[in-house]
Structure formats: structure tokens, C-alpha cells
N, C-alpha and C positions, 0 to 999 in steps of 0.2 A: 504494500500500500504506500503514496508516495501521496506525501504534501507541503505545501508551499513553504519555505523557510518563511520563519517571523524578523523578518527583515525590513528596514526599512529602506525608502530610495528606492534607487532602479536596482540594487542586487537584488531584491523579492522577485522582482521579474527575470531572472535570470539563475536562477540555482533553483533545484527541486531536493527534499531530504527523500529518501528511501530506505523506508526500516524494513531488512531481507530477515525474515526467519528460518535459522536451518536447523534439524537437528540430526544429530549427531551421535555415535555409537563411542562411549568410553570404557575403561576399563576398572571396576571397584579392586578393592582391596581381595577381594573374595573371588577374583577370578569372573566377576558376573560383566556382562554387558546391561550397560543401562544407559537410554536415549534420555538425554537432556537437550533443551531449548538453548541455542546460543542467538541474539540478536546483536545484528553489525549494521550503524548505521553508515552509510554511504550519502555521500553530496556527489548530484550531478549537475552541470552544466546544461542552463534548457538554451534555446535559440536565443542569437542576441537580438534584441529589437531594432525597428530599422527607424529610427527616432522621424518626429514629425517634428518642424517649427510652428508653432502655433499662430507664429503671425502670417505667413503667408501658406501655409500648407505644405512647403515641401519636405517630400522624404529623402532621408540620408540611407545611405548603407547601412545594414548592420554594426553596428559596435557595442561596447563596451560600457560607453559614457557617450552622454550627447555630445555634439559640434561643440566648438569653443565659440563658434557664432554661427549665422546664416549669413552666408554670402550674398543671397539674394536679397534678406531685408536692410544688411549694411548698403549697396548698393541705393543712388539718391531716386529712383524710381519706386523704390519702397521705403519702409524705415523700418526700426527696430521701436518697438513700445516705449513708451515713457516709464514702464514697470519692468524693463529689460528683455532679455532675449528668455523665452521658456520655452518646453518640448515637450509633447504627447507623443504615443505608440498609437499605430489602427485599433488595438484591444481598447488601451482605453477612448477612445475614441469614437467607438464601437457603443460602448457602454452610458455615453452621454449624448448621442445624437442620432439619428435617422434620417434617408432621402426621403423625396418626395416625388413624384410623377405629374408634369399637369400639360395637356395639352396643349402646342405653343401657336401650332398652325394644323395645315393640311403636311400630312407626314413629319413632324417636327415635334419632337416631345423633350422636356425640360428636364433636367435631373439637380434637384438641389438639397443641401444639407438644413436640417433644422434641429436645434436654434443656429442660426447662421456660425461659419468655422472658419476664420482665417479672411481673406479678403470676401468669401462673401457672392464669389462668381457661382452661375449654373454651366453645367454641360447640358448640350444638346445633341438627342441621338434622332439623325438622319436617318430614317426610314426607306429608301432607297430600292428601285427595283434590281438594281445591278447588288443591293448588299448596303445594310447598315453600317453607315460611320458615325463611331459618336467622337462629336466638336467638342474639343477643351475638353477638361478634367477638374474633376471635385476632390478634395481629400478622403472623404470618407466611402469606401467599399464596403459590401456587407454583402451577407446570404439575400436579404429580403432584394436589395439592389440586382445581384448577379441573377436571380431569378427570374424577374421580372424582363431586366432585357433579353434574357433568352428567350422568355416568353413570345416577347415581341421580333424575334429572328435572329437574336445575335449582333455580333460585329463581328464585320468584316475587316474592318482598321480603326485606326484611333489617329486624327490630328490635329496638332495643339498650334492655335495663334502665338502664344508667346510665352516666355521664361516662366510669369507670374499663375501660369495653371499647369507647367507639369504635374507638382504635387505628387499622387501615387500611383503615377504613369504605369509604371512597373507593376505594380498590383493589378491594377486593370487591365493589363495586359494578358498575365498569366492566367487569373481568374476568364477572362475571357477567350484560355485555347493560344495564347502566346501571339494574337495577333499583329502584324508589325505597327508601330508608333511612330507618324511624319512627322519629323522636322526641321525647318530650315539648317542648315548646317552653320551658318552666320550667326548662330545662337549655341553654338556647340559646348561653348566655354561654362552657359549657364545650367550643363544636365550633372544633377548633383548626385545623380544614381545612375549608373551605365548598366547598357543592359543589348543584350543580341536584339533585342525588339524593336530597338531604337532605329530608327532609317532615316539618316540625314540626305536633303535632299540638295539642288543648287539651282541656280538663276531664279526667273522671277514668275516661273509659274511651273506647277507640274500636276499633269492628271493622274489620278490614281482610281478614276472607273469611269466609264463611259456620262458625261456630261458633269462629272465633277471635279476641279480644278482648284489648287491650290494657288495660290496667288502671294506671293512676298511683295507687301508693300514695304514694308521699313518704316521708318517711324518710331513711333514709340519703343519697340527694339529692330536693329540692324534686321532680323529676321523675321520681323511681324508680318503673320500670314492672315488671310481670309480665306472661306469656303465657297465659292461659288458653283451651286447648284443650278445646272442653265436648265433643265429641265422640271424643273419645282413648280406644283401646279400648273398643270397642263402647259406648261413652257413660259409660265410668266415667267420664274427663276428666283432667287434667292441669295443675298448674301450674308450669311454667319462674320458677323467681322469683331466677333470679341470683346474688345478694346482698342483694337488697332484704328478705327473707324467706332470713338465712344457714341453708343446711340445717348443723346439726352431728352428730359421731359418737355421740350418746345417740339420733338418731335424734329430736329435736326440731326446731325453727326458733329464729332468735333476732335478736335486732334491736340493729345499733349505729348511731350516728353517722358513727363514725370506726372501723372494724375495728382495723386494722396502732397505733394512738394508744389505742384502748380508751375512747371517750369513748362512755357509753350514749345510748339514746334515752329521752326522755321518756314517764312513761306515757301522758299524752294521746297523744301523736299514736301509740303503740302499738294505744293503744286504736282511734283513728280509722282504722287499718290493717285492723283485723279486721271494722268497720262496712263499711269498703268492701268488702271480700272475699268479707261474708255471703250476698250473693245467688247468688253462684256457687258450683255443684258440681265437687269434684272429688277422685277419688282418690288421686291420685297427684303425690308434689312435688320436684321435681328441681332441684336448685341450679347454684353457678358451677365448682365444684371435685371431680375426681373422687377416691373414698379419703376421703373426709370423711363418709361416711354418706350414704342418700338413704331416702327416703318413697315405699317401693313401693303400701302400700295407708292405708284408713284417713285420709288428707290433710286433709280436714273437721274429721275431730277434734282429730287432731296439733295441727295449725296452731292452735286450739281453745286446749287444753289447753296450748300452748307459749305462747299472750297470755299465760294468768290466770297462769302461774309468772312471768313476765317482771316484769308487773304489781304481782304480791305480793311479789317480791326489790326489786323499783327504788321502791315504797313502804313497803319498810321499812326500804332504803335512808334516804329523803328522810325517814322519820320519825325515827332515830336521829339524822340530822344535826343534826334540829331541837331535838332533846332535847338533844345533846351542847351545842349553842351556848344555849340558855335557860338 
């Protein structure tokens, strides 16, 4: 019978006691054999956990002790807590929160944590005739989760707009048949868990099923992708854009460096966002966050119309500056 050492910290999570009973044949004084009870306790070593940052959701490798930081919330596009850096495992993680399911569109279904986990993003699983892709990634995995999407066909692939939702890419993975997991290669530096499933890709678009296309706009990171789905609702089409293209509540797009810091983007490379974007059709624009407003119809134009206001505030921006210092 084996139970949990009375330990505190992460070694309770990591060592199991095991009292082995054997017995045993000795010899009395009398020449008799007589079975006595010997009990040996034994410490084993259970799995190390693959620690989670609490503020942004990613997972680390297995160890011993958690990170001495997160890379990614030191980095000025996130931050680290004002109550410092802390760490959860998927167990317990597991044990204080639950997904949710809620229909987002025609073939588009939501997957989000509740009470909200870390920055607070949904994944979206694309329903797909060619095969389920689920968009971005949630921290938290579970039985009631992986069931459900089976339910609903499976995935086919997994892939991720930017650094801020790999999260537990890798879990997701496995749990789902070892699917492979796209993404930008220009972003390589931020995968804090490596893994065979991982498939970086290059330049600035790559299909990965008939009418679905990944697209690297850059931006917010060097490797920010979107989903576009040209066949979504009978061909209106659809773009998944994350954050990379933040949907907000007026019901526009808007573009930053650094969201949570407020650092903007440049108009060039806004500009070169919407060059990339032009060849593709689509109606419809669906972001990271739900409650924040979405782009049911009209997407072409939106997205349009959301550059040149960008454009014309962040150069008159840059032009007052100019003025002000001359």
C-alpha cells in the first residue's frame, strides 16, 4: 500500500512512501521455523511535474523545483505580478478549475477555463471538413475536455498565433494522438517545452488542409500568425486572429506591441499587416477573448477601415512629437 509522504512544498508531489510486507522463515533456538512479519519502508521517486507559470500559463519541462522565472512574463509584452512570479502543476490545476464549451459561430466552438487562468485567452476548435484544428491553446487539459472534443471529431493539428498561448501545447498534443503543433519558426526562441510535435514553419503563409492557411503577420510577435479559413460558411470565410489583429468592443481591430504595457505598433509594419492580409477573403473575425466584441460580418472592410484609423492616430501621434521636440 503506498501513500503520499507528509511533506510539505512540491517534494509531497514528488516522492510516494511504500510500506512492503514480507515474511519471512527464521530459525528458533529449538531448531523450529517460525514466519515472522518484517516491514521495510521504501521512498520512491513519482514523476517530476512539469510546473505551470501562473501568470501567463506556460508549461516548463519537468523538474525538480520550478523556473527561477518565466521568460515569457519577464519579457515587456507580459509582466510578472506585482505579488511575484508563482507556479501551478495541471493536477492542481485540474482540481480548481474547469473548460467550458459554447458555440462561437457556424463550425467554431470556444474552449475556455473557468474561473479565468492566467491571461484569460479561449481556444477555438475549427470544425472542419478536411479535419479539426483547434486555434490557440488554454492551460488547463482534462478528461471532461479531451472527451468532448473527441466527441466532436478530434484534431487533426493544433496552431498557435503567438508565444502568449502555447501554454500546454504539449499536453494537448499527446492527449490528442500526438498531433503535430504549427508554429512560426520566428518565434522558436519562445517554446519553453520542446517536443517532436512541434513543426516550425517559414515565410508568410502556409497551408496545412485544403482552404486553411496560416498566415505570419508579425507584429505583436516577429511570428504572429492568423487562421484563415477561406471556406467558412459557405465561402464567406473567416479569420481566427488571436491577438495579433486584437478584436475590441467598438467592434474594430487594433494592433499593439505590448497589450497589458500599452506600447503601440509602428505604422509601417501596421501597414505591412494589411499588404499581407489583402489577398485573402473573409467575413468574418474572431479574436483571443470572449465579451470583448467580435466581427460577425463585413471582416474585409473592418479590418480595412480599423488600419487607416490606426495609421492616422499613430501619425499624428509621431507628428506632434516631432513638433513638440523642434
Amino acid at each position: 500500500m503506498c501513500t503520499l509522504l507528509q511533506q510539505t512544498g512540491w517534494a509531497a508531489e514528488r516522492a510516494i512512501r511504500c510500506r512492503v510486507t514480507q515474511r519471512v522463515a527464521v530459525l528458533t533456538n529449538r531448531n523450529d521455523q517460525q514466519e515472522v512479519a518484517l516491514t521495510v519502508t521504501l521512498v520512491y521517486p513519482a514523476v517530476m511535474p512539469a510546473f505551470i507559470c501562473t501568470a501567463c500559463g506556460t508549461q516548463y519541462p519537468p523538474s525538480d523545483a520550478p523556473p527561477g522565472a518565466c521568460p515569457i512574463c519577464i519579457d515587456e509584452r507580459q509582466f510578472v505580478p506585482a505579488s511575484g512570479q508563482s507556479w501551478t502543476t495541471l493536477e492542481r490545476l485540474r482540481n480548481a478549475h474547469s473548460n467550458k464549451f459554447r458555440r462561437l459561430a457556424t463550425g467554431l466552438t470556444t474552449i475556455e477555463t473557468t474561473p479565468a487562468f492566467g491571461i484569460g485567452q479561449r481556444a477555438i476548435l475549427a470544425r472542419t471538413p478536411v479535419g479539426n484544428v483547434l486555434w490557440d491553446c488554454i492551460a488547463l487539459i482534462d478528461d471532461a475536455t479531451i472527451d468532448l472534443i473527441k466527441g466532436l471529431g478530434g484534431v487533426a493539428a493544433i496552431a498557435i498565433s503567438h508565444p502568449h498561448y502555447y501554454t500546454t501545447m504539449v499536453e494537448w498534443s499527446r492527449a490528442l494522438g500526438g498531433v503535430p503543433i504549427h508554429l512560426h519558426a520566428a518565434d522558436r526562441q519562445w517554446v519553453m517545452r520542446a517536443d517532436d510535435a512541434v513543426q516550425f514553419w517559414e515565410g508568410d503563409s502556409k497551408t496545412i488542409g485544403p482552404g486553411l492557411t496560416l498566415i505570419r503577420l508579425g507584429g505583436h510577435f516577429d511570428g504572429g500568425t492568423v487562421l484563415h479559413w477561406a471556406d467558412w460558411s459557405e465561402g464567406r470565410g473567416v479569420l481566427l486572429s488571436g491577438d495579433v489583429l486584437q478584436v475590441v468592443p467598438s467592434g474594430h481591430v487594433s494592433f499593439m506591441w505590448s497589450y497589458p504595457n500599452l506600447i503601440p505598433l509602428s505604422a509601417a509594419k501596421v501597414q505591412r499587416i494589411a499588404e499581407i492580409l489583402e489577398p485573402f477573403a473573409f467575413d468574418a473575425v474572431y479574436g483571443a477573448f470572449s465579451g470583448r466584441g467580435q466581427i460577425d460580418a463585413n471582416g474585409k472592410q473592418v479590418v480595412a477601415a480599423s488600419v487607416a484609423r490606426y495609421i492616422a492616430r499613430i501619425s499624428e501621434t509621431m507628428s506632434d512629437s516631432a513638433s513638440a521636440s523642434a
